[in-house]
C-alpha positions as CSV (number, residue, x, y, z in Angstrom):
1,X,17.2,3.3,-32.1
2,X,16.9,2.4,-28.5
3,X,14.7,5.0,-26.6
4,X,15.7,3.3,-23.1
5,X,19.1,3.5,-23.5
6,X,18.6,7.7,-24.2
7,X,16.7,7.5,-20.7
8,X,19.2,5.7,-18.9
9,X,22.0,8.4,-20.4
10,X,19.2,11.7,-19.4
11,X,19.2,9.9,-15.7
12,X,23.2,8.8,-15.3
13,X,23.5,12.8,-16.5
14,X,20.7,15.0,-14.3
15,X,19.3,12.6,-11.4
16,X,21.2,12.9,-7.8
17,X,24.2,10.8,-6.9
18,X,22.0,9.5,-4.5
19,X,19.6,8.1,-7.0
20,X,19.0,4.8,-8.1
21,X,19.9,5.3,-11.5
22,X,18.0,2.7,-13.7
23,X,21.0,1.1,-15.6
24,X,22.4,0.1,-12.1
25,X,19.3,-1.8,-11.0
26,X,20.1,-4.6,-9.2
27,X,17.7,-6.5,-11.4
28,X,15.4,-9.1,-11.4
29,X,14.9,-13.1,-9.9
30,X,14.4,-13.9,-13.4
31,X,16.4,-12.8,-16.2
32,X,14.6,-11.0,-19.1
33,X,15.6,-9.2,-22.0
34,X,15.3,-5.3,-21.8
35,X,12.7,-3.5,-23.1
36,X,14.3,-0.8,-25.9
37,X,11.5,2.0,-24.9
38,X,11.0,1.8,-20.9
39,X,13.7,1.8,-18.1
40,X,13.5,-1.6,-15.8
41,X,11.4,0.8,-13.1
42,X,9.2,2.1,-15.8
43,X,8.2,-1.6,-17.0
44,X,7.5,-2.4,-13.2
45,X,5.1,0.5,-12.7
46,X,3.1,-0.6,-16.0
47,X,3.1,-4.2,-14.6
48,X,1.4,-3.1,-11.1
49,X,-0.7,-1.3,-12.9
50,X,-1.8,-3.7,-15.1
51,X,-2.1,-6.1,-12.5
52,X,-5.7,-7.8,-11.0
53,X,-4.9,-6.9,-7.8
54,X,-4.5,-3.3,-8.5
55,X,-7.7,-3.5,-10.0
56,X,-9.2,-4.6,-7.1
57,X,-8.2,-2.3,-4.6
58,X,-10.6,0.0,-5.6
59,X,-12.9,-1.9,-4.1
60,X,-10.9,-2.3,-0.7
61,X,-11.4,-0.4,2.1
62,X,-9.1,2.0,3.6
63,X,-10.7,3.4,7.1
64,X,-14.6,3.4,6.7
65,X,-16.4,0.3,5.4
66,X,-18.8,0.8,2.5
67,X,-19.4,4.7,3.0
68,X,-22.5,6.4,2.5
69,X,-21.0,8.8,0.0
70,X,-18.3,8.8,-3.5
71,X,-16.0,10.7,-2.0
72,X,-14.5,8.4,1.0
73,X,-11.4,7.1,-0.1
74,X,-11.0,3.6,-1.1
75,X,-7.2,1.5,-1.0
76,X,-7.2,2.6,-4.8
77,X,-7.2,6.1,-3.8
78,X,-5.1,6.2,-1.0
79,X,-2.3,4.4,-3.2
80,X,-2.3,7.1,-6.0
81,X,-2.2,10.1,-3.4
82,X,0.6,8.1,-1.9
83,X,2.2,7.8,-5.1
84,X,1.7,11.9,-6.1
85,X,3.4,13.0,-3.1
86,X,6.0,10.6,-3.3
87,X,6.6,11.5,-7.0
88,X,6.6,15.0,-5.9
89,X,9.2,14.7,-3.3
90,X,11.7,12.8,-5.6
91,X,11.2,14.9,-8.1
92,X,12.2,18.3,-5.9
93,X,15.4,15.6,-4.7
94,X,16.5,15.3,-8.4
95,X,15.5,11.3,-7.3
96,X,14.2,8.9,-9.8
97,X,10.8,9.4,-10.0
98,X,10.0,5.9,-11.9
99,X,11.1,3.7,-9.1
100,X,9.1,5.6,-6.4
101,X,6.5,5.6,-8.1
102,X,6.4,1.9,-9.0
103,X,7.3,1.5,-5.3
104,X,3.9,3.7,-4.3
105,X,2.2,1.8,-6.5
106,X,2.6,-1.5,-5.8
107,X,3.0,-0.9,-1.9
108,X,-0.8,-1.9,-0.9
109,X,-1.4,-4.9,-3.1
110,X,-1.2,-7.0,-0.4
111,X,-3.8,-5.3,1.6
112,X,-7.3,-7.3,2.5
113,X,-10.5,-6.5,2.5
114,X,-12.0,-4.6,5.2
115,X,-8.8,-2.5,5.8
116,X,-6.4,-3.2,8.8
117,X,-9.3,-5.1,10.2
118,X,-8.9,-8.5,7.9
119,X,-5.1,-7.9,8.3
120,X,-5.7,-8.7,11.9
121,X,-8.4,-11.5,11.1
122,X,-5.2,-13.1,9.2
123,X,-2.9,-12.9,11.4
124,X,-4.4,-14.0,14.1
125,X,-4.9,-17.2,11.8
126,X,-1.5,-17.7,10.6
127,X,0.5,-19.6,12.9
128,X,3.4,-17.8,10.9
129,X,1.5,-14.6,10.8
130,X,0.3,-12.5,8.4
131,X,1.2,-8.9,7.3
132,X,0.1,-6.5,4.4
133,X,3.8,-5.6,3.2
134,X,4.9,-9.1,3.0
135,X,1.8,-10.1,1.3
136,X,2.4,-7.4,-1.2
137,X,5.0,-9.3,-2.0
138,X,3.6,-12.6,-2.5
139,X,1.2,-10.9,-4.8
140,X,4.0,-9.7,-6.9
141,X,6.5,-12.8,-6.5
142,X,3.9,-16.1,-6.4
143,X,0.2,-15.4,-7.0
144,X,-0.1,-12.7,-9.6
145,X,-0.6,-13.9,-13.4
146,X,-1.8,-17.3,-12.4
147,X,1.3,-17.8,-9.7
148,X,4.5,-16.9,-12.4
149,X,4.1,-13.4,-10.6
150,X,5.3,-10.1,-12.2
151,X,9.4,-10.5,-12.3
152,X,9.4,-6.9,-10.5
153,X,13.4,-5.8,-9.6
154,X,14.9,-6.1,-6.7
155,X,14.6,-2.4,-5.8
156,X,11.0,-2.2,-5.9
157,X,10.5,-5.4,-4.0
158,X,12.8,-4.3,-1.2
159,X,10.4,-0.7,-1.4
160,X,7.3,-2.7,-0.7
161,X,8.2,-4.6,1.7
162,X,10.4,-2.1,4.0
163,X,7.4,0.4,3.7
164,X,5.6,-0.4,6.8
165,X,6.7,2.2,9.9
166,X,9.5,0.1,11.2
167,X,11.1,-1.1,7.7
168,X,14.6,0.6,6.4
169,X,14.3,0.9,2.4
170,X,17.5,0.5,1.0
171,X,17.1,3.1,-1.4
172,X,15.8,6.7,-0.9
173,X,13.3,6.3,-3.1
174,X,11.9,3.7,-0.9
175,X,11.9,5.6,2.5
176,X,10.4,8.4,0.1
177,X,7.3,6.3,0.1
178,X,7.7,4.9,3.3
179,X,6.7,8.4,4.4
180,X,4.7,9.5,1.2
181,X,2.2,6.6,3.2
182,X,1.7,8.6,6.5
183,X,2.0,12.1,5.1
184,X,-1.8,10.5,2.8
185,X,-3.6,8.8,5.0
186,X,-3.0,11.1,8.1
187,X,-4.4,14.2,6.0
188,X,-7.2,11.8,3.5
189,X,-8.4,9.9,7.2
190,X,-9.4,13.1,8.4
191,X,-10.7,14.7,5.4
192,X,-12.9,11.5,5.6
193,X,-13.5,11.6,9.6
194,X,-15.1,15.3,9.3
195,X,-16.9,14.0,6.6
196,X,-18.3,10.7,8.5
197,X,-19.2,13.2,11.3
198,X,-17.0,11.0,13.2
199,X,-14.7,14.5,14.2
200,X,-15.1,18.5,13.1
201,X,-12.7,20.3,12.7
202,X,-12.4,22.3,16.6
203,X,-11.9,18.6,17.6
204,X,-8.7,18.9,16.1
205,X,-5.7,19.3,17.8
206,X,-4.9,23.1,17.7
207,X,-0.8,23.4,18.5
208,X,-0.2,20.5,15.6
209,X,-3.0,22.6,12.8
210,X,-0.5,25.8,14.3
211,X,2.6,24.2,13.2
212,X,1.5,22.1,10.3
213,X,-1.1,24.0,8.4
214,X,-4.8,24.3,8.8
215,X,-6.2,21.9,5.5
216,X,-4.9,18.6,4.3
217,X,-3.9,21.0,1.7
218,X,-1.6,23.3,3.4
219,X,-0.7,19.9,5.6
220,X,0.5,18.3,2.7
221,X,2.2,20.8,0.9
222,X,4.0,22.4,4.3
223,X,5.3,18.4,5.1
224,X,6.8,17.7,1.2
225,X,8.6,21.1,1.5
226,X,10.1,20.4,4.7
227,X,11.3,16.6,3.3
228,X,12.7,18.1,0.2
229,X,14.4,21.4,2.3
230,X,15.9,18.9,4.8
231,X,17.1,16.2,2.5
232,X,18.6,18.0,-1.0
233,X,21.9,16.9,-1.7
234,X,21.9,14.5,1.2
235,X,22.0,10.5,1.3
236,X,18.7,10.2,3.4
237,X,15.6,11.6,3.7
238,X,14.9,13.8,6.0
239,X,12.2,15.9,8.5
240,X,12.8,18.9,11.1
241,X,12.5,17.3,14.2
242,X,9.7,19.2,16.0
243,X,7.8,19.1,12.5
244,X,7.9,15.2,12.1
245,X,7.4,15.2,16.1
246,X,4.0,16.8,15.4
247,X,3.1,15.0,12.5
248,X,2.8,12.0,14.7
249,X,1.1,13.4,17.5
250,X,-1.6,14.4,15.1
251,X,-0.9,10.5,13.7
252,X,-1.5,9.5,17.5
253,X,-4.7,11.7,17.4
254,X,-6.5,9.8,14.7
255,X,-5.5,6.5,16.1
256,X,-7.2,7.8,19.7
257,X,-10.0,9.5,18.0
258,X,-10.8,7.5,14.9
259,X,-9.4,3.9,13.9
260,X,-9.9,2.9,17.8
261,X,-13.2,4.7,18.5
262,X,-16.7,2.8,20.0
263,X,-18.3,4.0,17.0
264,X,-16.3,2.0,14.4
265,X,-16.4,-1.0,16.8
266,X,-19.5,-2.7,16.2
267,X,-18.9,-2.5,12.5
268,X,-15.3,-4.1,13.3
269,X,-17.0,-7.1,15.1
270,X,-19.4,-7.8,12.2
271,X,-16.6,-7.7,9.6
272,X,-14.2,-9.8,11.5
273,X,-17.6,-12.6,12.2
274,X,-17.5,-12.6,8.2
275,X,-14.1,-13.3,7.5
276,X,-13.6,-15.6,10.0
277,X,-17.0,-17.2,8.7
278,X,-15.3,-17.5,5.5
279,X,-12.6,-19.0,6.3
280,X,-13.8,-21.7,8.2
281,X,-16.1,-22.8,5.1
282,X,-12.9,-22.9,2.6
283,X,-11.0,-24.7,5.2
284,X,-14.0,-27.3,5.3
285,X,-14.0,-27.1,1.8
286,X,-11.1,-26.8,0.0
287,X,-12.0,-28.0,-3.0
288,X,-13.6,-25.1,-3.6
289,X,-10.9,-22.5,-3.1
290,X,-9.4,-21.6,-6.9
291,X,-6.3,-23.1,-7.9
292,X,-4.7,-20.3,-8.4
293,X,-4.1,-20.5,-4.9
294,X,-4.2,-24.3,-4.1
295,X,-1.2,-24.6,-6.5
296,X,1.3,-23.5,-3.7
297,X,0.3,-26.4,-1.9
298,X,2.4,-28.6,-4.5
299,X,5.5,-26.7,-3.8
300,X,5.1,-26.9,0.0
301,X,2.9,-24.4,0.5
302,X,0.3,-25.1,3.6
303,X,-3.7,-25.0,3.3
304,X,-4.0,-22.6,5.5
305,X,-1.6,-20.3,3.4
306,X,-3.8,-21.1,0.3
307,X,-7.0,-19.8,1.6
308,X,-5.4,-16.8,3.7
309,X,-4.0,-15.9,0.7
310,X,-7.2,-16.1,-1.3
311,X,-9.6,-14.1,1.2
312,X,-6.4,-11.5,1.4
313,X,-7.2,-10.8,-2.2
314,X,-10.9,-10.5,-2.3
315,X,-12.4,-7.0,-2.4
316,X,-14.8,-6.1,0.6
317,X,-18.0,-6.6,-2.1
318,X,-16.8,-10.3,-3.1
319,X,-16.0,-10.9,1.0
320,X,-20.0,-10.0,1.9
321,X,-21.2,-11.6,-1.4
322,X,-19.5,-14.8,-0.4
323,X,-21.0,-14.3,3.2
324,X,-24.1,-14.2,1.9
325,X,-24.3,-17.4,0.1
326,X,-22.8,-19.3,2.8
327,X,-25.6,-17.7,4.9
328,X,-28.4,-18.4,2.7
329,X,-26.7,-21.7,1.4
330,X,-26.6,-21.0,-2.0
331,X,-23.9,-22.5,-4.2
332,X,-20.7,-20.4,-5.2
């Protein structure tokens, strides 16, 4: 009996012609034999979930840097709201739902502490630069279970790193998440603005709450009916012009009114002092970076990578905890 091979048959018969159906994945860099219970897609999701560095972003900040409060969302969270509304919108497109959600699952592992902050921090340190979606990657492909990395197919490799705003997924699923991402975090950033006091709800602007709803609920549920109205039975994915026009105006609001505002700014300066901190004591001492990380150096691999690549996967407790013993010189 072969279970996968039943799956593959239930997807070839009721998913869209559009869909990547799992028995044509493109496959993997490394050849393995096929599991008889899950598809290829199915087997990647488990392996992302499985992973340390999914783990870990639950301890990774998203907008606002250790919260006062349990219900600010972390990386973790945002990643599995991604990955429901994703799932949601492939589902009502007949699309397969077990590539987008590995996709939406795996799309922030690359993500450093302190949110979008440390991504700058890194970049600015990287004479080749340094970017959350290709270090997603990296995680998957080179430092993940000791450096053999997770084998993931082609299709959800190409989905994590095309899911940034100016990337062009090759499958549908993949642009699925691509805007799964902005749909969560424009409606869970203000959720969590109102809740920081840092905006109430007049401050929003009216003519987009008019248009698009006036929760994150009705938000949310008004934008995946429009996707799925727009794009059944067609070979893209799809939003009403003046609706995904609006979206990002009230996407340009919170960058104005939140991610750029005074009041986040001092807490940005002390973060970016602590990374930077931390990196200059592993590049003074880089004995003392693990070598799960050193190791790249012997296949060409600079220092610099190595220890960028090590502070991209610590959590924002492990980056202050590290802080803290270079401050008060205690051995680590």
């Amino acid at each position: 009996m072969n279970i996968r091979l039943e799956k593959e048959n239930i997807e070839n018969q009721n998913l869209s012609p559009f869909a990547v159906k799992s028995s044509n994945s493109l496959g993997r860099f490394k050849y393995e034999k096929q599991c008889d219970i899950r598809t290829c897609f199915q087997r990647d999701r488990d392996r992302i979930i499985h992973s340390k560095a999914f783990r870990r972003l639950m301890h990774k900040t998203q907008v606002f840097i250790s919260p006062e409060g349990d219900h600010f969302r972390t990386r973790m969270t945002h990643t599995l709201e991604v990955a429901q509304i994703a799932r949601t919108i492939a589902s009502g497109l007949f699309l397969n739902e077990d590539l987008t959600e590995a996709i939406a699952l795996g799309h922030d592992l690359g993500h450093t502490p302190f949110g979008h902050l440390g991504e700058d921090v890194l970049n600015d340190i990287l004479e080749e630069g340094f970017s959350h979606n290709e270090q997603s990657v990296r995680v998957v492909q080179k430092i993940e279970k000791n450096g053999l990395g997770l084998n993931l197919t082609k299709e959800v490799l190409d989905g994590i790193l095309n899911h940034r705003g100016k990337g062009n997924p090759s499958t549908l699923e993949g642009k699925i998440v691509q805007i799964s991402d902005k749909i969560a975090y424009i409606n869970h950033d203000i959720d969590d603005a109102i809740r920081a006091k840092i905006l109430n709800y007049k401050d929003l602007p009216k003519d987009c709450l008019d248009i698009l709803g006036k929760t994150p609920k009705e938000i949310i549920n008004f934008l995946i009916r429009d996707i799925i109205k727009n794009s059944y039975n067609k070979n893209d994915i799809i939003m009403t012009k003046e609706i995904k026009s609006t979206m990002y105006k009230l996407r340009k609001f919170l960058f104005d009114n939140v991610y750029k505002t005074g009041i986040l700014e001092e807490e940005r300066k002390n973060y970016k002092f602590i990374l930077n901190e931390i990196y200059s004591y592993y590049y003074n001492n880089f004995k003392k970076v693990p070598k799960e990380f050193t190791n790249i150096c012997n296949i060409g691999e600079t220092k610099e990578r190595a220890i960028c690549d090590y502070i991209a996967g610590m959590t924002d407790r492990y980056a202050i905890k590290i802080y803290e013993n270079l401050t008060y010189k205690k051995d680590f």
